[in-house]
N, C-alpha and C positions, 0 to 999 in steps of 0.2 A: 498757349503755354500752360494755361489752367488742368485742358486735356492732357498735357503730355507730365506735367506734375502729378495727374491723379492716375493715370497708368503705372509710372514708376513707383508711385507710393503700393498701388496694389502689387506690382511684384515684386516687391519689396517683402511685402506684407505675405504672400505666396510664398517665394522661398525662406522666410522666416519658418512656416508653418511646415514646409518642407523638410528643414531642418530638423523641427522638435517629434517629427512624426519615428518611430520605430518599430523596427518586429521584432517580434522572440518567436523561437523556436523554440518549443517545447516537446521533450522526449518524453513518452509514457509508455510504459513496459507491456499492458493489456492490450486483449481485443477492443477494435475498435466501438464494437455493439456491449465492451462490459461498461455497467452503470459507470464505474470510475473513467474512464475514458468520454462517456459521456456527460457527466458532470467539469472535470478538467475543459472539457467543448464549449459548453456553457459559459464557465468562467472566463475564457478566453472569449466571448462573446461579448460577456458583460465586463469586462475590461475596455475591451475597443467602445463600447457605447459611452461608459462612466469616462474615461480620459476621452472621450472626444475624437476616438479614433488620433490622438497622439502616440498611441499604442497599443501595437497588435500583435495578437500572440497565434499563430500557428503549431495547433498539436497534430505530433506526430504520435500517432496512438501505434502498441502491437511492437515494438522494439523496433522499428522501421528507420529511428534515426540513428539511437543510439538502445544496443542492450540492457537489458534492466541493470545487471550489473555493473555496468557502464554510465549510467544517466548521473549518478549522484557526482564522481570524481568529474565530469565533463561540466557542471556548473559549481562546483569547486572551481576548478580549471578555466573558467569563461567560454569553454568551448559550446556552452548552451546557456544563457541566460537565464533559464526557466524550465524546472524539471519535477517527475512525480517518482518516488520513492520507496519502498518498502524497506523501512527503517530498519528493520529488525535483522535485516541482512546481516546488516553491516555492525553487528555485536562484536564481533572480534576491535572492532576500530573501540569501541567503547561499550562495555556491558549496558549501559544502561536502556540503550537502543535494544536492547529484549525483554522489557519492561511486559510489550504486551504480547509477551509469547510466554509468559509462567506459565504452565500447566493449570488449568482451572481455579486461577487466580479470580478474572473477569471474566463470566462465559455467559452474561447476558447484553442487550445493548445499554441498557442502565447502567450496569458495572463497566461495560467497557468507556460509555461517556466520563462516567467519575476518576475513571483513571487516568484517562486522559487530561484531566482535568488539574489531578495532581501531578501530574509526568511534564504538560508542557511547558511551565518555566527554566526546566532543567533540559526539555529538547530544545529550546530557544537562544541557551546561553552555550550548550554545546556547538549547536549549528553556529551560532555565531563564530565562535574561536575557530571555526572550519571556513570561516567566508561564504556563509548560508545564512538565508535569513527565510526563519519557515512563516510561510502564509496559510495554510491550510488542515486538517490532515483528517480523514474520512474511512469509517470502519471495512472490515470484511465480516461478512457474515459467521456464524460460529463455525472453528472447523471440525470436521468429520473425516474419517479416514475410510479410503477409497482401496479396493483389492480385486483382485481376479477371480477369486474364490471366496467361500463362507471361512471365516473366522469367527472363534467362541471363545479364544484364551491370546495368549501373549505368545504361544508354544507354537501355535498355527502360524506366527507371524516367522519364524526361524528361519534364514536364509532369503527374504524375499525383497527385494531388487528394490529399492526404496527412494522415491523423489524429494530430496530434497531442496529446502529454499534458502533455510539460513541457519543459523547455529544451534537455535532451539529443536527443529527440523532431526537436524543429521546425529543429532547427541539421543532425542527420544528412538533413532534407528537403532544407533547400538542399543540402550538399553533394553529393547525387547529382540534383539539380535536378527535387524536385517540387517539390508547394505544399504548404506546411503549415497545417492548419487544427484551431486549437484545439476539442479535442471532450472532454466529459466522459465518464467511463464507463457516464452511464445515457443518454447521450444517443447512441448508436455505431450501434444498430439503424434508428435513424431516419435519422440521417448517411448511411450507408450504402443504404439506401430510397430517399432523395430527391436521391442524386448528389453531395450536398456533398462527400463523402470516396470513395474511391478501393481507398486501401490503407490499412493501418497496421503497426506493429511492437508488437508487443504478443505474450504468452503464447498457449498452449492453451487455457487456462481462458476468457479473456474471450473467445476467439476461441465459443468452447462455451456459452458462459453466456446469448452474444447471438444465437446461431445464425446465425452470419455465414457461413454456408453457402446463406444463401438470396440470398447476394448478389453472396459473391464465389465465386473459383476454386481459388484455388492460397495453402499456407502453407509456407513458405519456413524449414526447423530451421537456423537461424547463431547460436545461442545469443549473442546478443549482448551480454546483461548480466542479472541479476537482481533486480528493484530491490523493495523492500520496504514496506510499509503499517506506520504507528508509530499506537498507541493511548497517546494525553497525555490528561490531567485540566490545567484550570484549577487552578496554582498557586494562588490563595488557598480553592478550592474544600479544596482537600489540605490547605491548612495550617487546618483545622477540623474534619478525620479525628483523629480518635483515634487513639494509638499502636498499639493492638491492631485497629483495623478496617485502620489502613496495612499492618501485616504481616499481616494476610488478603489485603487487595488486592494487595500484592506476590509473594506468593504463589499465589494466582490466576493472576497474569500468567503469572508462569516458569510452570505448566500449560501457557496458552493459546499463548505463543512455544515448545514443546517441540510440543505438539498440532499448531499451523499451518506450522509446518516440515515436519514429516510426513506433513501432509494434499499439501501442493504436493508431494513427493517421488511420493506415491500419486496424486494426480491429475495430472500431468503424461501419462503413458501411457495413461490412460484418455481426458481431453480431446482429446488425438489422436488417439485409436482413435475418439472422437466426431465430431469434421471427417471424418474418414476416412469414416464410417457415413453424414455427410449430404451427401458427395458430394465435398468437395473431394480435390483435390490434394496429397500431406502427403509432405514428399521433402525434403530435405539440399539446400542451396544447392548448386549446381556450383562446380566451385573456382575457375574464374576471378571468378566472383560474388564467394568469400568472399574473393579475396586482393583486389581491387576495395574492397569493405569492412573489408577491415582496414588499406589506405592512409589510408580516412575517418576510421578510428578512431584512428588512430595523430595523425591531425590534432586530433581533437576530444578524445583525451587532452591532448594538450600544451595544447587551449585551456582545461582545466578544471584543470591544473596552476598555469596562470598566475592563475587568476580567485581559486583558493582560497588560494594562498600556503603559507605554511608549517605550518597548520594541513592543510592538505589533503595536503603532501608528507608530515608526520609519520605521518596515518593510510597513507598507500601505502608506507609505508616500514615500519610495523609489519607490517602485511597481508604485506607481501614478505617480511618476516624471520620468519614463522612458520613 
């Protein structure tokens, strides 16, 4: 009896454990080999370790499960638990989400850390009201703009077939009068293949990741902005975490936001020295270029000044007073 009391207790005990055990699926927009993809790995690593293997997250790196512009509305919607983000996207849904796309607002990792610094109480409370709750969120290298040809002016840029990501993206097109064309990050190699796109402004790293050396020419250092990927969980997914797996997972994260700041610090001069190695052009805007582009910027600040109101002047105003 003893035996057969201490069997049933253990599977008992078994499918209790059974019970509390979960997966997420995790959608993430990048190459699976880009840092962010590999950090987001990590994290999911060190989840299942910290909860005890109560919870486990499967990344799908590379739009593989869901599109990038797909990923955020699908863990709004529960249809993924667990998702990486390129906030700045989604500026139409709220200006403030293009925080860190001002035109050389923050164009080091220092300024882009401080900003972030002042930005996330107000990305926290926003995600919230969306049924998101942000765990993470991890820079991109400064971006540079990428072309087929040498450009010296704004004039060169006239009519040229232009990638864009998100609002800030397709607004600095027209201003220097190319075409902007919405392109996702797995979609950039092909874009660039079959003529749709032209040029883009975007970091080292994707520039590296896509081998957009085989297409284009010249990458253009104007450190334009730094904008960042946030990793949110489905609010109601969180609120049936346990208090002790949340501060695993909370802990996790600060890891994985300390890790993936570091990784873009260290891959920044590497992804360059990679363009570099596959042929392109890799050189400092001329300065008439950059003062050209800092009249644009100084335009498309004051239009992201107006769009976000006082919530968006309160974060530039903290960000400045640091």
């Amino acid at each position: 009896m003893k035996t057969t009391i201490g069997l049933s207790a253990g599977l008992a005990l078994a499918a209790s454990a059974a019970v509390a055990q979960e997966t997420w699926d995790m959608p993430m927009a990048y190459a699976d080999s880009n840092y962010h993809s590999q950090t987001g790995k990590e994290f999911a690593k060190c989840v299942g370790t910290a909860t005890g293997g109560e919870i486990t997250i499967t990344v799908h790196a590379g739009g593989s499960l869901f599109k990038g512009n797909e990923i955020k509305r699908a863990v709004q919607t529960g249809q993924a638990p667990i998702g990486e983000r390129l906030l700045s996207a989604h500026q139409n849904e709220n200006a403030v989400f293009g925080v860190d796309s001002i035109p050389f607002l923050a164009t080091t990792f220092e300024q882009s850390a401080a900003l972030w610094d002042a930005a996330k109480p107000t990305y926290e409370q926003i995600l919230d009201e969306q049924n998101l709750v942000l765990l993470y969120a991890t820079p991109w290298p400064p971006q540079g703009l990428y072309f087929k040809k040498e450009v010296n002016s704004v004039a060169d840029m006239q009519g040229v077939k232009f990638r864009s990501y998100n609002s800030a993206t397709a607004r600095l097109a027209e201003l220097t009068g190319m075409l902007p064309v919405q392109i996702e990050a797995a979609e950039i190699s092909q874009a660039f293949a079959t003529g749709v796109a032209e040029s883009m402004i975007s970091s080292g790293a994707t520039g590296y990741d896509r081998k957009v050396w085989e297409h284009l020419t010249h990458f253009y250092e104007v450190d334009a902005w730094m904008p960042r990927n946030h990793v949110f969980v489905n609010k109601d997914v969180w609120g049936g975490v346990s208090d002790a797996n949340k501060n695993a997972i909370r802990a996790c994260a600060q890891l994985a936001e300390y890790a993936g700041h570091w990784r873009a610090v260290q891959y920044t001069d590497f992804t360059l020295n990679g363009l570099r190695a596959g042929g392109m052009t890799v050189q400092p805007a001329n300065d008439g270029l950059v003062g050209e582009l800092n009249e644009i910027g100084k335009t498309m600040a004051s239009e992201w000044e107006a769009a976000a109101g006082e919530a968006g002047a309160a974060i530039v105003a903290k960000f400045k007073g640091q």
